[in-house]
C-alpha positions in Angstrom: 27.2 8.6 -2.0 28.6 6.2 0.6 30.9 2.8 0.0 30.4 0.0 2.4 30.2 -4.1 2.8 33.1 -6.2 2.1 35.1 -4.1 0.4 35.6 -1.8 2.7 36.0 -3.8 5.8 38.4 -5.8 4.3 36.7 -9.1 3.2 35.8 -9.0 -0.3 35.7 -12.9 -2.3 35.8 -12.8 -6.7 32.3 -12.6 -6.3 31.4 -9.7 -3.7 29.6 -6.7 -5.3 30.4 -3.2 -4.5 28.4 -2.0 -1.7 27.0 1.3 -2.0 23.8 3.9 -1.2 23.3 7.3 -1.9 21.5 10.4 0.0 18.7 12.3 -2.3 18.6 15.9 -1.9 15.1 15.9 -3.7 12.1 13.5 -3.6 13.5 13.0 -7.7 16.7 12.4 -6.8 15.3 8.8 -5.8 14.4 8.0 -9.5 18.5 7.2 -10.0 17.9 3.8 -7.7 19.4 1.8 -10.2 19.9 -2.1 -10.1 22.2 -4.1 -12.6 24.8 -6.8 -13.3 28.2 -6.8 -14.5 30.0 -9.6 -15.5 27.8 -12.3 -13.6 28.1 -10.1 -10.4 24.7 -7.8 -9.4 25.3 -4.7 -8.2 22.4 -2.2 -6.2 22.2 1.4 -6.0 19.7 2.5 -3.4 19.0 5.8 -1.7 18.2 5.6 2.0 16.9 9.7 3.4 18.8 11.6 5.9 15.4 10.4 8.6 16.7 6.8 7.7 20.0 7.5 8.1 19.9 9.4 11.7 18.2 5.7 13.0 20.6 3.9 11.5 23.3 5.9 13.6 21.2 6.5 16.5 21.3 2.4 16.6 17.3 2.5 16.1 18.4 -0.3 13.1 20.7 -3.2 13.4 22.3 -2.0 9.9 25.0 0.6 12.0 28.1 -0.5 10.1 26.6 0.8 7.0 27.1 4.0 8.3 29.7 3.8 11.2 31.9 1.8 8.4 31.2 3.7 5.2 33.7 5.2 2.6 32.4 8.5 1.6 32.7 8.8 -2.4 30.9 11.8 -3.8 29.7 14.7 -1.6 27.8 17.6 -3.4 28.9 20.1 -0.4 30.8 20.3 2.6 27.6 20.6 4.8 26.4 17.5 3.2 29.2 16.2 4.3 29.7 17.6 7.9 26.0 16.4 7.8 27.5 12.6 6.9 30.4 13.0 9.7 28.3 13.6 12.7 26.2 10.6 12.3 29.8 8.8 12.3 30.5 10.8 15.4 26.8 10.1 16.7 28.1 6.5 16.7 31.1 6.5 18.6 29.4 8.7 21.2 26.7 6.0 21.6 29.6 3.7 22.1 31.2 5.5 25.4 30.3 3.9 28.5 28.5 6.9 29.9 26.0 5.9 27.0 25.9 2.7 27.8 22.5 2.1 29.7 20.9 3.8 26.1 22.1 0.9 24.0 21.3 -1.8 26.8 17.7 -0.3 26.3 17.9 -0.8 22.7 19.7 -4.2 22.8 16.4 -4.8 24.9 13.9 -3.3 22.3 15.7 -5.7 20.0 15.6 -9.0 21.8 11.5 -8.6 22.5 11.7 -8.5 18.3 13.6 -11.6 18.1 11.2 -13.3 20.8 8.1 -12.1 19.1 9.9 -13.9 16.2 10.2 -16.9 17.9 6.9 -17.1 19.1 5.5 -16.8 15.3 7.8 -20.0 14.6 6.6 -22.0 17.5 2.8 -21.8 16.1 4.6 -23.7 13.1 6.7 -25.5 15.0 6.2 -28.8 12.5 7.0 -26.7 9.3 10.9 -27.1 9.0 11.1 -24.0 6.1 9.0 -21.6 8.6 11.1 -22.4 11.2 14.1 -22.0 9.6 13.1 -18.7 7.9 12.2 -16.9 11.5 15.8 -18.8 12.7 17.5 -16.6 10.3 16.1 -13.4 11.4 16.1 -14.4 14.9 19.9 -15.1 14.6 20.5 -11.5 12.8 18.5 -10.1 15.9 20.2 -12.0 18.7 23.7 -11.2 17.0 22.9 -7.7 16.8 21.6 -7.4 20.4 24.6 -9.3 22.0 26.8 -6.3 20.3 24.6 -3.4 21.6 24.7 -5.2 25.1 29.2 -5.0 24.1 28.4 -1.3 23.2 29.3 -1.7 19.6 27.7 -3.1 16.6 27.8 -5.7 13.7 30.6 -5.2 10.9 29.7 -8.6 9.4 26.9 -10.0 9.7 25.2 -13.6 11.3 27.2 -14.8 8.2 30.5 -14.6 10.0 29.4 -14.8 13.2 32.7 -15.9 14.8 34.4 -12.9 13.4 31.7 -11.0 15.2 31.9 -12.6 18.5 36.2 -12.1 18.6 35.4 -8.4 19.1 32.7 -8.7 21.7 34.3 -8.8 25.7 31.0 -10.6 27.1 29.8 -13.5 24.9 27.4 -16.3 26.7 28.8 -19.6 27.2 28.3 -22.2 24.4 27.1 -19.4 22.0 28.4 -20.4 19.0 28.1 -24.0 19.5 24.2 -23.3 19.2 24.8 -20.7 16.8 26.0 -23.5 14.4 23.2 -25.8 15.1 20.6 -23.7 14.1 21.7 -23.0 10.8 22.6 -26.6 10.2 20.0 -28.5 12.2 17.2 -30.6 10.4 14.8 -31.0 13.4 12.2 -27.9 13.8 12.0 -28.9 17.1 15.8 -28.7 17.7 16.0 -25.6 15.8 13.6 -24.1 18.0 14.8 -25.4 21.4 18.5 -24.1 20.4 17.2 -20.6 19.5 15.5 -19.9 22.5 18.4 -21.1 24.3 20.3 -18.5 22.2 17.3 -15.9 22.9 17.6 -16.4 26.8 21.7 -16.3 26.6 21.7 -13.1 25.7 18.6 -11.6 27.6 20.6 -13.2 30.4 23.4 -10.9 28.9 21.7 -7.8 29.0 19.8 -8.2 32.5 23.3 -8.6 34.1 24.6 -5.8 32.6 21.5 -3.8 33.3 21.8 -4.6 36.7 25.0 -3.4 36.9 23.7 0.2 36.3 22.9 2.1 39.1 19.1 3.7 38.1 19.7 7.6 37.9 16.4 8.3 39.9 16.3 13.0 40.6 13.6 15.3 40.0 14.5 15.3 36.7 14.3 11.8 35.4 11.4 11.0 37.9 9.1 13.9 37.8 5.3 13.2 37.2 6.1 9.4 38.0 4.3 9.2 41.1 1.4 11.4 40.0 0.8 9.4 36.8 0.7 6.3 39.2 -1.3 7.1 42.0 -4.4 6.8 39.7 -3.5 3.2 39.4 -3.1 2.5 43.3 -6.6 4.4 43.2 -8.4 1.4 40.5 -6.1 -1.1 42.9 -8.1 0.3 46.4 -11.3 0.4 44.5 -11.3 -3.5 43.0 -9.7 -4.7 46.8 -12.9 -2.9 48.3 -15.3 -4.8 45.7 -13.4 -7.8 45.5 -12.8 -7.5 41.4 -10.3 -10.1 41.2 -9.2 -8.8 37.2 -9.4 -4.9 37.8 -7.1 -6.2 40.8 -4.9 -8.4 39.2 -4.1 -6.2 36.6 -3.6 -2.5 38.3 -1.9 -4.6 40.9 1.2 -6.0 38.2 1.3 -2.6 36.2 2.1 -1.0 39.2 5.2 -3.6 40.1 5.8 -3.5 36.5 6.2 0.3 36.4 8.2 0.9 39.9 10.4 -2.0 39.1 11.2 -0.2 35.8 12.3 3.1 38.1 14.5 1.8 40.1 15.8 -1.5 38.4 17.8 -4.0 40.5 17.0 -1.6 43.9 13.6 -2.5 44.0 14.1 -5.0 46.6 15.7 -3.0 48.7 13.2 -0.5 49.8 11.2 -3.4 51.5 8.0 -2.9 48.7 5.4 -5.8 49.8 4.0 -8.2 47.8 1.0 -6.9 46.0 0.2 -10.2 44.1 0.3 -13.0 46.3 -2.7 -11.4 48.2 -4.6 -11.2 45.4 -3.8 -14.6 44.3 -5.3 -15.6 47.6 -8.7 -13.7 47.7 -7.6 -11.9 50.5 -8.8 -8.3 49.4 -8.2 -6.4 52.5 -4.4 -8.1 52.8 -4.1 -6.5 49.2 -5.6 -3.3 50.1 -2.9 -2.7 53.3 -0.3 -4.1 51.2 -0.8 -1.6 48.8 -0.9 1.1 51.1 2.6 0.6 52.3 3.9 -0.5 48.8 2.7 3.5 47.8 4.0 5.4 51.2 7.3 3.3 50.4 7.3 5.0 46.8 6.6 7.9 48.0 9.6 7.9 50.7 11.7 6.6 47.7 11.1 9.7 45.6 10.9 12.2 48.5 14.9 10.8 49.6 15.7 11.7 46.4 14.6 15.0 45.4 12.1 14.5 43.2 8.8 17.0 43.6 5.5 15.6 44.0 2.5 17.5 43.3 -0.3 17.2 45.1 -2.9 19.1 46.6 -4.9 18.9 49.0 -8.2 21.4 47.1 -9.0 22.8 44.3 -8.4 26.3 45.7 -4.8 25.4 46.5 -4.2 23.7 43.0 -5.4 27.3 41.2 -3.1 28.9 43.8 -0.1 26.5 42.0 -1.8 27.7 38.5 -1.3 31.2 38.7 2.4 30.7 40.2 3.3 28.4 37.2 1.6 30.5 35.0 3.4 33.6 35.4 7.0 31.6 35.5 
């Protein structure tokens, strides 16, 4: 059973209830949940399982401090509780800068939440309480994602947002300014205008962090990425030879999309053509070529640095590699 919440960190009011959950050791061992009030203030007893807990540390849920932060109160062994330590030690791991491109990625993961979010709200962009409601989440996410892209978490809260932001070394220019007029404003259209101001801030945030990161391309990280692509260059050929302008369009951007996640920021150095433009054009043949070179340049990429490609050139030679990687 964990303590956590105000009165642990250090910011408990007359009114704050005691924060705490507990870890079943048996599927009945969930029937103790238990709500109730004492003296006016409410108090909640909930289990979370060891599954929930590991995302919670592994940063997987925006709800790390519950973890990272809590007061252990009642253990029923000392593995239980060595199990309880090394999610705490799980979290300051993820906060070393070696691990610093994994959180980026999930500061990412949790940004494309908050924009899904904001996308709902615009369909009601007239409805002041809808707008307001996905503002409040939104603000969580955002909050949550500029910590990840800090590499550390949220102790507080959106509620104390300032707090939050006096620990964080990168924080976007006029942040909290538009923090405080989303969760004052009146306007749905303000509101909305504000937040995705907020949402780009931070996306702005992460990118330039991202691109900071040198991409860690060797056979291990890159093996199979070729070989799952060229069937894509293959669809690309195909629609350039029968001028299908979607099948095109489509295999065209997924395989930008997919090279440009490999190797980041570099991308433009290797000299990759324009695949789209072309296309945009109706010039089919341009395409074509383009996407020729754009495929030798990722292959010369991969080849420079280390990473195996198989390919073969019949069927005989590919049983050949069977029987070899067979009997390894």
């Amino acid at each position: 059973m964990a303590c956590y919440g105000s009165h642990v960190v250090g910011t408990p009011t007359p009114v704050s209830d005691t924060d705490f959950y507990f870890i079943p050791n048996t599927p009945r061992g969930y029937q103790m949940s238990h709500q109730f009030i004492i003296n006016g203030i409410g108090y909640d007893l909930w289990p979370i399982s060891w599954e929930r807990a590991e995302r919670i540390a592994n940063f997987d849920e925006c709800l790390v401090s519950i973890v990272a932060d809590a007061r252990v109160v009642y253990y029923g062994d000392d593995q239980n509780l060595e199990r309880f330590n090394s999610l705490k030690r799980r979290i300051e791991e993820l906060m070393t800068p070696e691990k610093r491109p994994l959180l980026l990625g999930k500061a990412e993961r949790i940004l494309g939440e908050a924009k899904a979010l904001f996308f709902d709200a615009c369909l009601y962009s007239s409805d002041l309480e809808r707008v307001r409601l996905a503002s409040s989440d939104i603000l969580e996410e955002i909050l949550a994602a500029l910590a990840y892209a800090n590499s550390t978490y949220t102790k507080k809260g959106a509620a104390r947002a300032e707090d939050e932001l006096r620990r964080f070394s990168v924080v976007p220019d006029g942040f909290m300014d538009l923090f405080r007029a989303v969760i004052s404003g009146n306007d749905p259209q303000a509101i909305l205008r504000d937040v995705r101001s907020l949402i780009h801030s931070v996306d702005l945030v992460v990118s330039d962090a991202k691109g900071r990161e040198e991409p860690v391309i060797s056979d291990e990280t890159a093996r199979g990425f070729y070989e799952e692509l060229k069937s894509t260059y293959n669809k690309l050929y195909h629609a350039c030879d029968n001028a299908e302008h979607a099948k095109a369009f489509f295999a065209a951007n997924h395989i930008v999309r997919e090279v440009k996640g490999l190797l980041g920021s570099n991308y433009g150095d290797h000299g990759f053509p324009d695949l789209c433009t072309p296309l945009s054009e109706g010039k089919y043949q341009l395409a074509k070529e383009s996407a020729t070179e754009h495929e030798a340049r990722l292959v010369a990429v991969l080849k420079r640095h280390g990473v195996s490609i198989n390919e073969f050139s019949s069927i005989d030679e590919f049983r050949g590699y069977g029987r070899v990687f067979s009997s390894r």
